[in-house]
Every structure is written in C-alpha cells, then in structure tokens.
N, C-alpha and C positions, 0 to 999 in steps of 0.2 A: 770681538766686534763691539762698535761702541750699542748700549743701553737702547732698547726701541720706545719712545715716549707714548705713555696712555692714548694719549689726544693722536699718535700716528693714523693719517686715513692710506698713506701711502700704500701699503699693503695692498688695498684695492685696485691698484691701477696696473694694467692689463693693456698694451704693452706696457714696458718701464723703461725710458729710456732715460741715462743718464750724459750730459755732456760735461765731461773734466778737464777745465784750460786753466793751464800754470799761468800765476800771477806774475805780470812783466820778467816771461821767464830768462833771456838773455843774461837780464840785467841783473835777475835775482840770481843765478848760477856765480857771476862776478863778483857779487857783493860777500856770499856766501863761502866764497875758495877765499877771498881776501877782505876779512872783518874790516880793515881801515873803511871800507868804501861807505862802512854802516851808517848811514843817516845822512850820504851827500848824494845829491841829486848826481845821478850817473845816467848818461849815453852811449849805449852799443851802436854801433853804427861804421859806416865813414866819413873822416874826418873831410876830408879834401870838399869842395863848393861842389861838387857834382852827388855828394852823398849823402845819404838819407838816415835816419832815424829807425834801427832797426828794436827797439827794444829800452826803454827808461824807466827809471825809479818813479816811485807816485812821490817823492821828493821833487823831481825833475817836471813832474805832472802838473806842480803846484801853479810851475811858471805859464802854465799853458802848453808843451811839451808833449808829443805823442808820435806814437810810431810813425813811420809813413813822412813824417814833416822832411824837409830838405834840413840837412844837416845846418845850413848855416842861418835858418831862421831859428831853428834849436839854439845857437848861439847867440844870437842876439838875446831869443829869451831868457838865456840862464848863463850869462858871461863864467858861472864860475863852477860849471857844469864838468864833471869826470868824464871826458870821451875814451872809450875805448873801442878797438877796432874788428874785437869778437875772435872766438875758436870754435868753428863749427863743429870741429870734431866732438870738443869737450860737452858742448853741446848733446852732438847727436848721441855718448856714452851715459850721457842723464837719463835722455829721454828715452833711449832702452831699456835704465832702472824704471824709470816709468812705466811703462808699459809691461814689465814683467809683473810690477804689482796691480797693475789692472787687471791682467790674464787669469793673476791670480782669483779675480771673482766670477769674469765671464770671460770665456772662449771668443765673443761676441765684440769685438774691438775696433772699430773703425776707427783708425789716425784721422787727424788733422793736423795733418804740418808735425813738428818734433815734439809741442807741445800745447796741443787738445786732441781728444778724443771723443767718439760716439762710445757708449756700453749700451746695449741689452742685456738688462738681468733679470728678466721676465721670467728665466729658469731658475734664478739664483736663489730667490728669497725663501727658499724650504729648507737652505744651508746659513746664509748669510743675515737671515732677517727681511726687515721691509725694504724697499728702494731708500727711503728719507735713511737708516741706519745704514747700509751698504753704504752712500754716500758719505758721511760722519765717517765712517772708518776707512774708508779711501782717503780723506784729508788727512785722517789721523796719522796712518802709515807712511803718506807723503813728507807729512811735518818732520815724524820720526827718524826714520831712515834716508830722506834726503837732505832734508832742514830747508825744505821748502814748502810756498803755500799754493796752492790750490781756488778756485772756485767750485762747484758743481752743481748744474741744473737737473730738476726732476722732473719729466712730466710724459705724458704719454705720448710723444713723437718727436722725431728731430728737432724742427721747429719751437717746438713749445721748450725743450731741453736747452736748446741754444739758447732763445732769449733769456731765458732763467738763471742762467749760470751768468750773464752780465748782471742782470740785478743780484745776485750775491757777492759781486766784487767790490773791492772798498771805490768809495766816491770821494770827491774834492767839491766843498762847498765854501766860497771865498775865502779859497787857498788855505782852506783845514782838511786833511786828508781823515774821512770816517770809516773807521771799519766796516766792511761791506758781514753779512751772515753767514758766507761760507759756504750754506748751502738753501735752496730756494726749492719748494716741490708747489707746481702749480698741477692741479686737480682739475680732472675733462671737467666738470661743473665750474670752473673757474678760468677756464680760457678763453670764453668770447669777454670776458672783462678785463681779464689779465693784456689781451691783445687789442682793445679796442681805446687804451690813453696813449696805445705808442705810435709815434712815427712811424708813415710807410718806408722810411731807407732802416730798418728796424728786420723789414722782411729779406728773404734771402733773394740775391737776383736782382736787387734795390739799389744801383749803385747812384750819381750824382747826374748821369744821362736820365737815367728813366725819372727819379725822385723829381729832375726839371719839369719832365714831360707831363707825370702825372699833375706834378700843381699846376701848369699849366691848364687842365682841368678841370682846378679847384680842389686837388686830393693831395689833402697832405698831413691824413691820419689814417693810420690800418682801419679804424669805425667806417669813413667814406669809402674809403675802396670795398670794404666786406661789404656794402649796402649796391655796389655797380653791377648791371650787367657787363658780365666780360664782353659782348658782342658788342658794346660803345667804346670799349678800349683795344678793340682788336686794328680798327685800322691808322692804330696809334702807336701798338707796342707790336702788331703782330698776332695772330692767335693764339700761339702757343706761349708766349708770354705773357697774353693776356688772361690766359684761362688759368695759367697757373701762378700768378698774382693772386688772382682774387681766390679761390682755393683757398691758399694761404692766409692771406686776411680774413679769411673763416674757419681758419684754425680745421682744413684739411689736409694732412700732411700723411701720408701711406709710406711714405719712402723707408725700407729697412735698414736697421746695421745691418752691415757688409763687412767680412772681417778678411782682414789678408787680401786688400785689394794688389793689383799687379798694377806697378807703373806703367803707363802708356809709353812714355818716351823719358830718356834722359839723357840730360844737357846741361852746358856751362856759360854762362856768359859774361861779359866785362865790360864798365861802363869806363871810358879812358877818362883822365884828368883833363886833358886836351884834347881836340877835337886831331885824327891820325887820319891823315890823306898817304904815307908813303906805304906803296904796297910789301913792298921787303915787312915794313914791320908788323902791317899787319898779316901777314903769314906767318910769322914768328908766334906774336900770337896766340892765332888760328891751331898751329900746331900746337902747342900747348895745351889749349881747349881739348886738343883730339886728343893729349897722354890724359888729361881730367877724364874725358866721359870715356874713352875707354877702361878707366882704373875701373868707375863707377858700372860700367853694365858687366866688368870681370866679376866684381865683386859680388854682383846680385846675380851671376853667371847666365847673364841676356847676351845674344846678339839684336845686332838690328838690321833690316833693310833700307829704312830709309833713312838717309842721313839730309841735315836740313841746319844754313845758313842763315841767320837773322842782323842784319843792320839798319844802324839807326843813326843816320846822320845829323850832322848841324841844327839842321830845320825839324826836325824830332820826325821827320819822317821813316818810316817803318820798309823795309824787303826784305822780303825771305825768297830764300832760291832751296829747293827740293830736290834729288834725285834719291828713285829707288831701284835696290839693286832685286838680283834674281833669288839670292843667299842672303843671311842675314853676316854682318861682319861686328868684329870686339877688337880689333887689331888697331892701336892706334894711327900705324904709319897708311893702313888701309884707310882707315877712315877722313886722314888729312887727305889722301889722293882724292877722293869723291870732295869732301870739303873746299881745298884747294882750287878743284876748276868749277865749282858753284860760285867764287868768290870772285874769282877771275871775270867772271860773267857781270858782275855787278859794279856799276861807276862808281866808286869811289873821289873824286876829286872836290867834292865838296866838304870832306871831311867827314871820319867816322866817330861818333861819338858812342857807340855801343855796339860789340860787335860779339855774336853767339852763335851758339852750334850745339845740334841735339842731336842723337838719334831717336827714332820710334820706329811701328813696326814689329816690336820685338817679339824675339821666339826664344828657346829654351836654348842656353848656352851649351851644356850638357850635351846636346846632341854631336854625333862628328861632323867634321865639317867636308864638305859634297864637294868631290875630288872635279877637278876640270881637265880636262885632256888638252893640251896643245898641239896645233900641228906645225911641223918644222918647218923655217921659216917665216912665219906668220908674224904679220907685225898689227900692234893692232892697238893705237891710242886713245881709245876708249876708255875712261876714268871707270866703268863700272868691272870691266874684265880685267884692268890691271889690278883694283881693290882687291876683286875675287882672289886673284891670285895670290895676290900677298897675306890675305889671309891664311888660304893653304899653307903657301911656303913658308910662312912666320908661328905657325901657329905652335909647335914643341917650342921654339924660342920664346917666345910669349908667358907659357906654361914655365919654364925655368925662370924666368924674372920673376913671378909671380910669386915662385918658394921662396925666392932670394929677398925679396921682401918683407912676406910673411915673415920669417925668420927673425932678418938682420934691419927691418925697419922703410920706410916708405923712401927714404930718400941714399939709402942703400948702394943702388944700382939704376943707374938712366942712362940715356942717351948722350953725344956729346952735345947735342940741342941743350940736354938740360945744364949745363955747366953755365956760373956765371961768375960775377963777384964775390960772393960769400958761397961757394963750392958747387954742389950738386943740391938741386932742389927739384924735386919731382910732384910738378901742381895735380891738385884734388882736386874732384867735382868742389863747387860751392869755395873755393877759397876765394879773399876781398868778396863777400858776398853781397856788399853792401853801398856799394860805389867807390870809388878812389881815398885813399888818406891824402890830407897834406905831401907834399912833394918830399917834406922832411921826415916823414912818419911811410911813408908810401912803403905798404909789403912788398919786397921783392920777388918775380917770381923769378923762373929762368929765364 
C-alpha cells in the first residue's frame, strides 16, 4: 500500500468515504486496447444525427467536447475527431476488474454506473492505512493492472466524496489539458468552505429545471442556498426537495454505502435513425428488445411482474404503457406477448423515434415457476395468462438455450427471428447503447 504522509489528517475522519470514477472511461478502455488512438481526440458514442456523446478523450475535451453533447455538434467541434461506436460488453468485463480491486479494500461498495463507485473504509484503515493512502493505492493498482486512470474523492459522506473526486480530475484551461491530483481528501472542518465557492447544479438533485428555478430566486451558489430557509423554497421545489437541498448546501448528507444493491428493473431501448410509423417493424423490434432483457434478468436470474412499454415520438413526446402480471416471467417470447399488446394500445402514426421496454417488479429467478391449471376448452386472450403460460410451458427450453450458449457463445443458437443478413445475431441488453450509427456504419441487429 502506497506510504501514509506525516502531514495525513485523513486518519481521523469517521465515516470515510471514498468516491472512485474512471477517467473518460469508454474512451480510455479504446485508446488503451488500441495505442494508435494515443493522443487523438476520440468519441464513443453514436455516429448517426440522433446520437450522442457517450464517453471522449480530454484531447477531444480541448474542442469543447463532452459527454452527453449530441453527436453531431461533437462534429462540428472536432471535424477530425475518432468516432467509435463502443462494446459494452468489453466494457462491463473492465469494470468487474474494477470492482474486484475495490472489494479488495472494503466489502462496502456501492456502483455507480460501470465505472464509479461509493467505498466505506471506515473498517479498513487498521489493515490498509489512512483513507488519503487507501485511495493512493486504489489508483495505483488501477494504473497497474488495468492501465487505466482513476480520480478519488475523500471526505466524510457521499456528497462531500463526489464533489471531491471532480476536483481531482485533470481540467482544460484555454485548451491546455492540466493534470488534475488524483486524489482530493476534504476534512469535516473544511466542508462549509470547500462547498460554499461551488455552484448549486454542483449539488445532487440539481439538474438545469431546478438550477433555473433557484436563480430565479437569486440562488446561484451552494453559500446562498446553505443560508435559505427550506420553508421559502418549498412552494417552489416542493418539500421534500426543498428540505433536502438545502441539507446538502450545509454539507448534511447521512445517506450510507449500500453495497450489492438489487436492480429495480431491466430494460432495453432504441433510439431509430428515422423516425418508424410501420407497425410490422416496430414489433420486430420490440421483439428483439424482449430476447435483450430477457438474456439480461436470465443472467442476474430475476423474473419480473411488470413488463413496461416506453415511446417517444417525433415531437419528443414520452408514453409508457404498463401491465403487471400475477407471476413474475424471464421468457422472452412471454414477455413480447405482454409487450406486444401494450404496443398495440399506443398510436403510433406520428412516428416513433425511440422505442423501449423493461421489466421491474422483480423477484428471485431461482424460484420454480407456479404451475397454472387449464380447463378444457377454455379460451382465453388475455396477454397476461397466455405470458404465464408460456413461461411454464417454455421454461426447460429456455434453460437448454441457456447451456448452448454458455458453452458455444451468445450468438450460437436463436430464433428464426434472429436470422438476418450476416447470419444469426442474438441482441443484448445495452447494444447501439448510444443512439444510431450513420446508416453506413449502423450495427446490425437481427
């Protein structure tokens, strides 16, 4: 473990939390598998006008560049920019080495996303040293064994750790990219200072609605808001919003690591190129979504009850259509039947420009699945009892794909659905995660 410095006061800080977010990790994973990319500003993302900026080099940074942008103002800004169009998987096999060398310090691990995490090491430092050296040698093993970099914040609660770990990341000061510290430890005697020169969209729960609202106020530093009563912000944000802003702007934050949180719900969705009015296709799809999130709740061996419809048309208008069944189901062809007539139900003729599908609900896949009795004769077109069924009746089928895969690889053994142009392709949660490629670049699915 790295050296603990004289001057460390870290030691002292009770709880200790640390936050760990890989520096533009996407992008840094790409550059890293393939040296040529080293020193050119690179874009993860999707290529095609509907797609966004998931991940850039702080080369790519220099331009003005950042996540989140719509891909083709990224172009504009950096015409001679590396687009690529990402591998979640390769991805999410990082971020496991990651996280095993976290585990390695504290049991206490809360993800964020593939790559950041909460630690509590408030146990740790009687093995590992102070928090400020824990951290130091978290980067170091990072560097090492992945050949990646790292930020880490130090301080005594979520909040304080999060903003921390941004100021230890390198900055851009007229298009000079500066090495950021690496790691930042802010000290409870050092938080109402540390939090009272930043911006309130700095806070968490601070997006670009609220950050309006409060200037609107005249609040447009975390100092102003720590100084508000929440009861003048309440019939503006609400109560519970408002009590727990200002909290935060006073550097009160209780909330624990949580480790081994349980997904709520999973889901897949797809932003098109063009905007899809014909229903054939978007059932096609649909379907497809349904072999994705059922691979994805096999694999974490969830069912779900509710299965849930999300479009977004033309006009960037939002519907979600819901049904929840009695049983929970993981059966793909189950879950397009519920899927299916949720869809059915929704106008389409304006064109769909994003269209998605989850399940939540979920319960322990592991369990058997709760036998239903038919009576002879009985007809009965109800989306939720024909699901049921086919989960029953599917389910030893399901279970032999599953080996056949495991084995002989993802794209192995599908459906005749999944047959296309280039053979059999059997879509994952999260693939084109990122909006559409050019039409010339566009991944195909089945």
């Amino acid at each position: 473990m790295a050296e603990q410095p004289a001057a460390d006061r870290s030691s002292s800080l009770n709880p200790a939390i640390l936050l760990v977010d890989m520096d533009s990790f996407f992008a840094s994973v790409e550059v890293r598998d393939n040296p040529s990319l080293a020193g050119r500003p690179v874009l993860v993302g999707g290529s095609g006008k509907r797609g966004v900026v998931a991940a850039c080099t702080y080369e790519a940074r220099r331009f003005g560049v950042h996540s989140a942008m719509p891909m083709a103002t990224a172009r504009r800004l950096c015409p001679d920019a590396v687009i690529l169009g990402g591998d979640m998987s390769r991805y999410a096999a990082v971020s496991r080495q990651l996280h095993r060398i976290l585990r390695d310090v504290t049991p206490l691990v809360e993800p964020l996303g593939l790559d950041e995490a909460f630690l509590d090491v408030t146990g740790s430092t009687a093995l590992f040293g102070s928090p400020r050296a824990i951290a130091l040698a978290i980067r170091e093993r990072i560097d090492v064994e992945l050949s990646l970099r790292c930020a880490v914040g130090v301080g005594p609660s979520k909040l304080i750790a999060k903003l921390a770990s941004r100021e230890a990341k390198p900055t851009i000061a007229d298009g000079v990219v500066r090495e950021g510290s690496g790691v930042v430890v802010i000290m409870p005697d050092e938080v109402r200072g540390f939090l009272d020169r930043l911006d309130v969209g700095a806070l968490f729960g601070v997006g670009p609605a609220t950050a309006s609202a409060l200037a609107r106020l005249g609040i447009e530093r975390v100092a102003d808001l720590a100084q508000m009563d929440p009861e003048i912000l309440v019939r503006h944000l609400g109560q519970s919003q408002a009590y727990a802003l200002v909290a935060l702007a006073r550097g009160q934050d209780d909330r624990p690591v949580v480790a081994d949180q349980v997904s709520k719900s999973i889901g897949h969705e797809e932003t098109f190129a063009e905007d899809v009015s014909d229903r054939e296709i978007l059932g096609q799809r649909l379907r497809r979504q349904a072999v994705a999130v059922s691979g994805a709740l096999r694999a974490a061996t969830r069912r779900g009850r509710t299965v849930t419809v999300k479009v977004k048309d033309s006009s960037f208008r939002t519907r979600t259509r819901s049904h929840t069944l009695s049983s929970g189901i993981d059966d793909h062809v189950a879950i397009f039947t519920v899927a299916g007539a949720l869809l059915a139900a929704v106008d389409v003729d304006e064109g769909v420009r994003l269209l998605g599908l989850s399940v939540s609900n979920l319960e322990d896949g592991s369990n058997p699945v709760q036998l239903r009795l038919s009576v002879d004769g009985e007809e009965n077109d109800d989306p939720s009892s024909s699901a049921e069924q086919l989960q029953q009746d599917r389910a030893g089928l399901e279970d032999a794909v599953d080996e056949i895969r495991a084995r002989f690889g993802r794209h192995a053994l599908g459906s005749a659905s999944s047959l296309g142009a280039d053979g059999l392709v059997v879509p994952a949660q999260r693939d084109v995660p990122f909006g559409p490629a050019e039409p010339s670049q566009e991944i195909q699915e089945p």
